[in-house]
C-alpha distance (Angstrom), angle and dihedral (degrees) to the residues before:
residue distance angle dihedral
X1 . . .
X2 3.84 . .
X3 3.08 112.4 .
X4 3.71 129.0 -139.7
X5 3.78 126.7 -110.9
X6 3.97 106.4 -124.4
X7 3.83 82.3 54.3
X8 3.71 93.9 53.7
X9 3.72 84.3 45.5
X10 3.61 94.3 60.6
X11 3.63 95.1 49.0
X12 3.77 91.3 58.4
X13 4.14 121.1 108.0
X14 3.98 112.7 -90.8
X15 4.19 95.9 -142.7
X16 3.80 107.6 111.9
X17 3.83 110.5 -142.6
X18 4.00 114.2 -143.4
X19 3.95 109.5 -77.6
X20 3.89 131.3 -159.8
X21 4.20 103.4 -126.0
X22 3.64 94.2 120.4
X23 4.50 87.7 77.1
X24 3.61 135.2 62.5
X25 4.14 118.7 -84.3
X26 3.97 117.2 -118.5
X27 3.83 92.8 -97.6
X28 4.05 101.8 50.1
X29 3.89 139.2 47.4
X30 3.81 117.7 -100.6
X31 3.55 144.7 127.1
X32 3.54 127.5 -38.7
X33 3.48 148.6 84.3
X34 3.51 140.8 -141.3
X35 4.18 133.2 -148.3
X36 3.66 118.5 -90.6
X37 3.64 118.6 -91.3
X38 3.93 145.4 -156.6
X39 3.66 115.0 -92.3
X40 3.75 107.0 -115.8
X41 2.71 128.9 -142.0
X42 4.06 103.9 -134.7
X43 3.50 93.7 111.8
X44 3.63 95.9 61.1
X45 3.79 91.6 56.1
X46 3.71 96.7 48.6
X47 3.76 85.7 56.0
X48 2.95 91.9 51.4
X49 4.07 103.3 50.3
X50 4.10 81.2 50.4
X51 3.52 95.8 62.7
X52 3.54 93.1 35.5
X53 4.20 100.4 47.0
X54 3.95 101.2 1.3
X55 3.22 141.5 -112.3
X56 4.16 121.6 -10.4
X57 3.65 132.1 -129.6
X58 3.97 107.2 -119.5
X59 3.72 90.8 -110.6
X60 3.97 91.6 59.8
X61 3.79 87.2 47.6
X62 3.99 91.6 42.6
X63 3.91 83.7 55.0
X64 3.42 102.7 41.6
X65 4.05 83.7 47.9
X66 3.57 95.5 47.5
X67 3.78 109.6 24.9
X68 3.77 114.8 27.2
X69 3.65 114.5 144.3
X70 3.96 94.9 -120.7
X71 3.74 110.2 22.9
X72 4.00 103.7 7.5
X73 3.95 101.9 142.6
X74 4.18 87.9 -115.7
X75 4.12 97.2 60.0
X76 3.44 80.8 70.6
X77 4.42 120.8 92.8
X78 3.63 97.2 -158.7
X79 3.89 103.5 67.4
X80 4.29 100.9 95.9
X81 3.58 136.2 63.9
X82 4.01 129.0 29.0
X83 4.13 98.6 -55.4
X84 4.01 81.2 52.2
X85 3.90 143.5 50.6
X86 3.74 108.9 -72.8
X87 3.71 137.8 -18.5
X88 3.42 128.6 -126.0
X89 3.91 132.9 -144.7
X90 3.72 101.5 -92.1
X91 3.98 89.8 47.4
X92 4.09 82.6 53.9
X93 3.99 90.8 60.4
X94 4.01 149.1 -16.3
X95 3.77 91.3 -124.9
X96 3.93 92.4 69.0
X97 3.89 91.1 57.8
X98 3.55 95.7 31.5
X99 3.93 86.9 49.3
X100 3.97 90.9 48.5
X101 4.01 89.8 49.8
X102 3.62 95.6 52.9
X103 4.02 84.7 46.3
X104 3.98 81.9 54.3
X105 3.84 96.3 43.6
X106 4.37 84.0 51.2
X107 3.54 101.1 46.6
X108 3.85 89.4 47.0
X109 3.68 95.6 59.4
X110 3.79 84.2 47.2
X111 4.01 78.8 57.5
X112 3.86 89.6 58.9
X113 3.58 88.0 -95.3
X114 3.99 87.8 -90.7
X115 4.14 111.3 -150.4
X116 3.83 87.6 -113.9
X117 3.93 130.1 38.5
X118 3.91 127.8 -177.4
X119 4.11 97.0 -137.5
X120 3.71 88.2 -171.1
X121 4.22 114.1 -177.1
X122 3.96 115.9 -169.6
X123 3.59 113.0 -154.9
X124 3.46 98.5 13.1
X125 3.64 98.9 -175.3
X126 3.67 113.2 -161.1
X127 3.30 94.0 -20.9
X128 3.78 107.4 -99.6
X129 3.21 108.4 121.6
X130 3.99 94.9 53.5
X131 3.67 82.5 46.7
X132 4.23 100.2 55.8
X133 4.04 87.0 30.9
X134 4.20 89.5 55.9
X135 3.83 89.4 37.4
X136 4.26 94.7 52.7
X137 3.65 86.4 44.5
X138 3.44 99.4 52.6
X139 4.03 85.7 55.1
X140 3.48 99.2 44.3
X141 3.93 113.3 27.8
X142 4.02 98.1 17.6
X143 3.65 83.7 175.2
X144 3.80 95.6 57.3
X145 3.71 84.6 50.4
X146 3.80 98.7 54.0
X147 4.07 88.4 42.6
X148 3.78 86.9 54.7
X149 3.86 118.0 113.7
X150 4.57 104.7 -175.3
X151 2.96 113.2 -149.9
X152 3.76 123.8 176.2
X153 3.60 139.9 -159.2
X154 3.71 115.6 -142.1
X155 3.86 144.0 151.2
X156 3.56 105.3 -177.7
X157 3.74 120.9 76.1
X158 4.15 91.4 -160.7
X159 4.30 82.7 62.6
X160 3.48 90.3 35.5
X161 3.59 88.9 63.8
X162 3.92 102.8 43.8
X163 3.72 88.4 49.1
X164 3.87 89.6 51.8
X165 3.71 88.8 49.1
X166 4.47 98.7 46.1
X167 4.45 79.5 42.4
X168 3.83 94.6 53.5
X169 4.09 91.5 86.8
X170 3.57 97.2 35.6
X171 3.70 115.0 46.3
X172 4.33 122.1 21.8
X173 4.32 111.7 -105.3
X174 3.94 83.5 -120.2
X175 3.88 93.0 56.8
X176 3.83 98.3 52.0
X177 3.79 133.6 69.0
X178 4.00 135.3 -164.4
X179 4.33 120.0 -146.7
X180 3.20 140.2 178.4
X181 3.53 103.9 -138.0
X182 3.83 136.9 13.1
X183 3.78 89.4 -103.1
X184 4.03 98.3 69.4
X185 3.35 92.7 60.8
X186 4.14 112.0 110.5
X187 3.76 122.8 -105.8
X188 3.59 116.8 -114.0
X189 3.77 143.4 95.6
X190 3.85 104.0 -27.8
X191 3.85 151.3 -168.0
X192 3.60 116.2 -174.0
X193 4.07 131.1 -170.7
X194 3.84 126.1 -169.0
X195 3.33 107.8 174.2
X196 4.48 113.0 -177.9
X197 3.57 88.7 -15.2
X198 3.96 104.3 112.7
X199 3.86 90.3 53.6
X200 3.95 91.0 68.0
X201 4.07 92.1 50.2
X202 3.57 109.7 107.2
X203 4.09 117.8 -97.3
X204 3.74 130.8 -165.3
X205 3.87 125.2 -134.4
X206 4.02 125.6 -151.9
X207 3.75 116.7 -175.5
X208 4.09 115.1 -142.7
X209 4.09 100.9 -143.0
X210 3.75 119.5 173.4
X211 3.70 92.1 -86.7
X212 3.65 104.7 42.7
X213 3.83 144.0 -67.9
X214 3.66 134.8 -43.3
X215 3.51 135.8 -171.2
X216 4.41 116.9 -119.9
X217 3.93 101.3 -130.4
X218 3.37 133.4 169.2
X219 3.69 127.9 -110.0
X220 3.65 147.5 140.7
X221 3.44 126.7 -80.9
X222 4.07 143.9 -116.8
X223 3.71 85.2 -69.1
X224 3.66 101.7 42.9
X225 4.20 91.9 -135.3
X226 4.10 97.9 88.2
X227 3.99 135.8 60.4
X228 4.12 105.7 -113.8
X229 4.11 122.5 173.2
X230 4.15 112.2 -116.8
X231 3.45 126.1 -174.8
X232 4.26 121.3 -131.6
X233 3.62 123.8 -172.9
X234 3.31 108.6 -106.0
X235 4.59 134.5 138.8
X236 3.49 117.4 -109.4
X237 3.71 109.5 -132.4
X238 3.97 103.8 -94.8
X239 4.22 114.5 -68.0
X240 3.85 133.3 -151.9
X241 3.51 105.6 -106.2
X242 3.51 98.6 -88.2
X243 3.21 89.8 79.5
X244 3.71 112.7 31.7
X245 3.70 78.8 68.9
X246 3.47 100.5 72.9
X247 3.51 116.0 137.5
X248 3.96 124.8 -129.6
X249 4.13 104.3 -72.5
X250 3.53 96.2 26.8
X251 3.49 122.6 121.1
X252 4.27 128.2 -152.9
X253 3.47 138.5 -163.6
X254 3.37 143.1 -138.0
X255 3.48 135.3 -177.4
X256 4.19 118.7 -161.0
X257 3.63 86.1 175.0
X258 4.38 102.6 55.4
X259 3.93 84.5 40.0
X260 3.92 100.3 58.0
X261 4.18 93.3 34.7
X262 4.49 81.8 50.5
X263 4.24 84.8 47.2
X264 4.08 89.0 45.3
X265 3.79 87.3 49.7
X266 3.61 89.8 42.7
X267 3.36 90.4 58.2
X268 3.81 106.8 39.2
X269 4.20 88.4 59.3
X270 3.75 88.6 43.3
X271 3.68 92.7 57.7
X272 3.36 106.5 21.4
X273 4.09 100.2 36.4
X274 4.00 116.1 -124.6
X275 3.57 131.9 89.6
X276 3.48 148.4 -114.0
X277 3.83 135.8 -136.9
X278 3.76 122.2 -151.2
X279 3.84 118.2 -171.3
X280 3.57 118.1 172.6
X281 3.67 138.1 133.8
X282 3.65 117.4 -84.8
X283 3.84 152.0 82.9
X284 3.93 125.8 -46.3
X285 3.90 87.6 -143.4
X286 3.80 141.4 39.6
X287 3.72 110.3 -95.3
X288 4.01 138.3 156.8
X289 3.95 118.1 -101.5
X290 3.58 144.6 113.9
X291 3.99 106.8 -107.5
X292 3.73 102.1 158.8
X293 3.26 110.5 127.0
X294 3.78 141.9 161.7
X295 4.65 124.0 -141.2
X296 4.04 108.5 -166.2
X297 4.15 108.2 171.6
X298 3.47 95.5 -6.7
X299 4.16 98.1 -56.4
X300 3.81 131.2 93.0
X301 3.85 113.5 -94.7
X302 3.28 138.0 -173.0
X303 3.76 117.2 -72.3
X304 4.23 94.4 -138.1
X305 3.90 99.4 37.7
X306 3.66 112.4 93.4
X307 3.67 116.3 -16.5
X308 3.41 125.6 -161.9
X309 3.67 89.0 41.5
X310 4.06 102.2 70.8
X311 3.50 144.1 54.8
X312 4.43 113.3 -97.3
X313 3.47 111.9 -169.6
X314 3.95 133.6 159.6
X315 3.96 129.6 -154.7
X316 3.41 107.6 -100.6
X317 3.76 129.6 -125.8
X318 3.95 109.5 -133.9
X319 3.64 85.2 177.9
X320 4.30 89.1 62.2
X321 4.62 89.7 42.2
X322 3.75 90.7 51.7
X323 3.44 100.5 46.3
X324 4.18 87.8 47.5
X325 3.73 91.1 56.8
X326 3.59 102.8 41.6
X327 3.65 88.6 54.6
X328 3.63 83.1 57.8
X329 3.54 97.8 53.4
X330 3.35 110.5 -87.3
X331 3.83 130.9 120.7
X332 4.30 111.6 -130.2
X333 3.58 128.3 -141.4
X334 3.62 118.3 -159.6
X335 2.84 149.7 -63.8
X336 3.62 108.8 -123.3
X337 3.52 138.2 163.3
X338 3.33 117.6 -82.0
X339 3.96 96.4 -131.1
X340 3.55 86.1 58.8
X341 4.07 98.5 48.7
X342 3.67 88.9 57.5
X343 3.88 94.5 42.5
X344 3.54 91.1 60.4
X345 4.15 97.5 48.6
X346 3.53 85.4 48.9
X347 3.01 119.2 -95.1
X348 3.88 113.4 156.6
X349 4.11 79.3 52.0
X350 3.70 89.5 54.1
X351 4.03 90.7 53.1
X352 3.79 91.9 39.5
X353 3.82 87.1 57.7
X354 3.94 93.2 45.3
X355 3.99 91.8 51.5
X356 3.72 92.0 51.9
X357 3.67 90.3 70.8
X358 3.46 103.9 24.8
X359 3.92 130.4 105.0
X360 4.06 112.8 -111.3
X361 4.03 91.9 -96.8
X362 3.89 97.1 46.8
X363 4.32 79.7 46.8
X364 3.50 84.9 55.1
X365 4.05 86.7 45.8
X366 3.93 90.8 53.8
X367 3.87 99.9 45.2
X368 3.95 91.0 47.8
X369 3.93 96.4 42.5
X370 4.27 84.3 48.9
X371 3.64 94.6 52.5
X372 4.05 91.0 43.0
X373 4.01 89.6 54.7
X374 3.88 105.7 39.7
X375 3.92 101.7 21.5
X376 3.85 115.3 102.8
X377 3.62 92.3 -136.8
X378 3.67 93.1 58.3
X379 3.66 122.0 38.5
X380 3.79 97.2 -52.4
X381 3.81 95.5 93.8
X382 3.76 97.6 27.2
X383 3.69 96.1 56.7
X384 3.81 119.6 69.4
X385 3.78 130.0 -163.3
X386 3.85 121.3 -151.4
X387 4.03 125.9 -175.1
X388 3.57 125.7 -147.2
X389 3.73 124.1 -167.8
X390 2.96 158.8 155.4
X391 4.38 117.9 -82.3
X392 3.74 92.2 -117.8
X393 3.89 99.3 58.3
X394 3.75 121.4 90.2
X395 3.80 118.3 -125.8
X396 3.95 108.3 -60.9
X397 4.02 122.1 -117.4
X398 3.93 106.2 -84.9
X399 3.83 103.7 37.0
X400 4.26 92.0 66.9
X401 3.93 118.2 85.2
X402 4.13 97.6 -130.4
């Protein structure tokens, strides 16, 4: 019998661990402030490949920013939470992992409730949300829990190691696996989460001016010592309509990189049978604008000044994932608004339950981490969540109006 999710919601624990809703989130200024750190020396070398190859696309400078092998801002372990750069949703609260798990646990009996499920997370952060999704299933669909199989997909060996550390007392060693990319990960029945991952994958922006496009690189400027954004002629590869509308001035993205991860999702459910959930903040359909942006210590910075040492993310276009996986084979749900995802698992049940038991400062705690997730002044509107799965599943928990 599947059960449904405000039940499993009521048959969660009532003791509120410590949350983070006193700091900024990733995508606004606010309070906060991280540790000093070395100067590295990133810049330098992306100066240096400029004058040495010319200018770079803003996806090879988003990678180089973000991912290189030595001093890419994500080898390092100190970027979330309040002590670091931004904070994500499941750092806000328990009852947004918690709320995803029992989503999990639901969709999984929908599955069949096979003997063995892939519960794959990509970009798993610290850890937390693996940790309060494991921990709610393990209350409300113990058998989902021992049919679980984590797998997570992570590049840096300083996260590697703080997730192995918050897993220890959730999951046993033998049961969960590290990889480097997406692709590693073992075929079989599957449930896959990505939550604020596809924001950080690098985009490309073309400017429409009156007498054609041109590609936004990055150079150097007059002086040759500092990082400045240039425009070359160059086609974008064809757009939906959306964007091949642009007027004069406006700028579009693309993203190579979100597109073939969405089609290698796409496929995996298709084939395999599972699903994945995407939530990330963004736009449900493909429009023009500059959303490039850059968070260092909890405050917008500027997107050239020291890379390798702040957060680079884009909006992302739901509009451009879903129609990547479909093509594959998948069927899409969504998106919807985040607010409303968590709504309808429960949510404002969840926090009732929590302030029940809680002291008046952890109350406090609850009510402002509830209105940060599912208002749509905070990130209840902003953030989207999208579905894909596989043809045979019904409609997941979250994206039906009860």
């Amino acid at each position: 019998m599947v059960q449904r999710a405000d039940g499993a919601v009521r048959a969660l624990s009532d003791h509120p661990r410590p949350g983070a809703t006193g700091a900024a989130g990733r995508r606004g200024a606010g309070k906060g402030a991280a540790a000093g750190r070395a100067v590295t020396p990133l810049p330098g070398l992306i100066r240096r490949r400029i004058r040495d190859r010319g200018p770079i696309t803003i996806a090879e400078y988003m990678e180089l920013a973000l991912f290189h092998p030595r001093h890419g801002y994500y080898r390092r372990g100190d970027v979330f939470g309040r002590q670091g750069d931004f904070i994500t949703a499941p750092e806000v609260s328990q009852m947004f992992g918690e709320l995803i798990g029992i989503c999990c646990a639901l969709v999984w009996q929908s599955m069949g409730a096979p003997a063995e499920v892939i519960v794959c997370e990509i970009g798993p952060g610290r850890g937390t949300l693996m940790v309060d999704a494991l921990r709610a299933a393990m209350r409300t669909t113990p058998a989902f829990a021992a049919a679980a199989r984590v797998h997570l997909v992570e590049t840096s060996p300083a996260l590697r190691a703080t997730q192995r550390k918050a897993l220890s007392h959730s999951v046993p060693e033998r049961r969960c696996c590290w990889h480097e990319s997406f692709a590693s990960v073992p075929d079989g029945p599957i449930l896959i989460v990505a939550n604020e991952l596809f924001d950080a994958l690098p985009i490309c922006q073309y400017v429409r001016r009156a007498e054609g496009w041109f590609e936004r690189r990055v150079g150097l400027d007059a002086s040759g010592r500092e990082l400045a954004f240039i425009e070359n002629v160059a086609s974008p590869p064809p757009l939906p309509p959306a964007l091949a509308a642009a007027a004069p001035g406006q700028i579009v993205e693309l993203s190579p990189a979100r597109s073939a991860l969405a089609a290698e999702v796409g496929v995996r459910v298709a084939v395999c049978g599972g699903a994945a959930l995407i939530i990330d903040y963004g736009h449900p359909a493909s429009a023009p604008g500059d959303t490039l942006q850059a968070v260092r210590r909890h405050a917008f910075h500027d997107v050239l000044e020291r890379p390798g040492e702040a957060d680079l993310t884009a909006h992302v276009d739901f509009a451009a994932l879903a129609t990547a996986a479909g093509a594959a084979g998948a069927r899409i749900h969504g998106p919807v608004d985040q607010g409303a995802f968590l709504q309808r698992l429960g949510i404002e049940s969840r926090a009732r339950a929590l302030a029940a038991s809680a002291t008046p400062e952890q109350r406090r705690d609850v009510a402002a981490a509830l209105h940060r997730l599912v208002h749509p002044d905070a990130m209840g509107s902003l953030f989207k969540a999208l579905v894909i799965a596989h043809a045979d599943l019904p409609v997941p928990p979250g994206f039906t109006i009860a």
